[in-house]
C-alpha positions, 0 to 999 in steps of 0.5 A: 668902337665900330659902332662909334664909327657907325653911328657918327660917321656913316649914319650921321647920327647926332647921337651914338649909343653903346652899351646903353648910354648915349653920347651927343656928336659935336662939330668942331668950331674951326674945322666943321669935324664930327667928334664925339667923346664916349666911354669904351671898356670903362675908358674914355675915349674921343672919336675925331672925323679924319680932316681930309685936307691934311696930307696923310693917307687917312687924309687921302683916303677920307678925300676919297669919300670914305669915312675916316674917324681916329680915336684916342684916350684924352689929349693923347694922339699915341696908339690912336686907331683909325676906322675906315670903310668897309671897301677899304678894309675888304681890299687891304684884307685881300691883299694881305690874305694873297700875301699870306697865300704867296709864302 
């Protein structure tokens, strides 16, 4: 699913490819999102760009610059899991791992 990320939103690619197939990148109509609808583990999936003018931290983090996208199974938004930048990750990997080390 970091290749999704990857590809739609680092990349910019029109197109992502996994495990041999490609998926089209749409925009969507009213907010200019890229999204893209791909099949992960023989379940289908929707990569959904973070909308940076909402309030959430996702939200703020994509007003950041940082590349944000949410991915959930069909219509539902429950157990979505969200996708950020390397520098993002580094830092909260940090912090937890001295957290981890302070015990």
């Amino acid at each position: 699913m970091v290749k999704v990320w990857l590809q739609a939103l680092v990349e910019g690619a029109a197109e992502v490819e996994l495990d041999g197939k490609t998926f089209p990148v749409r925009e969507t109509p009213r907010k200019r999102l890229r999204e893209v609808d791909f099949v992960f583990e023989g379940q289908p999936l929707r990569g959904l760009e973070q909308n940076p003018k909402t309030e959430s931290r996702w939200a703020q983090l994509a007003r950041a610059g940082h590349k944000v996208i949410i991915s959930f199974g069909g219509a539902v938004r429950w157990g979505c899991r969200r996708w950020k930048s390397d520098a993002v990750w580094r830092e909260e990997e940090k912090k937890r791992w001295s957290k981890e080390v302070m015990r």
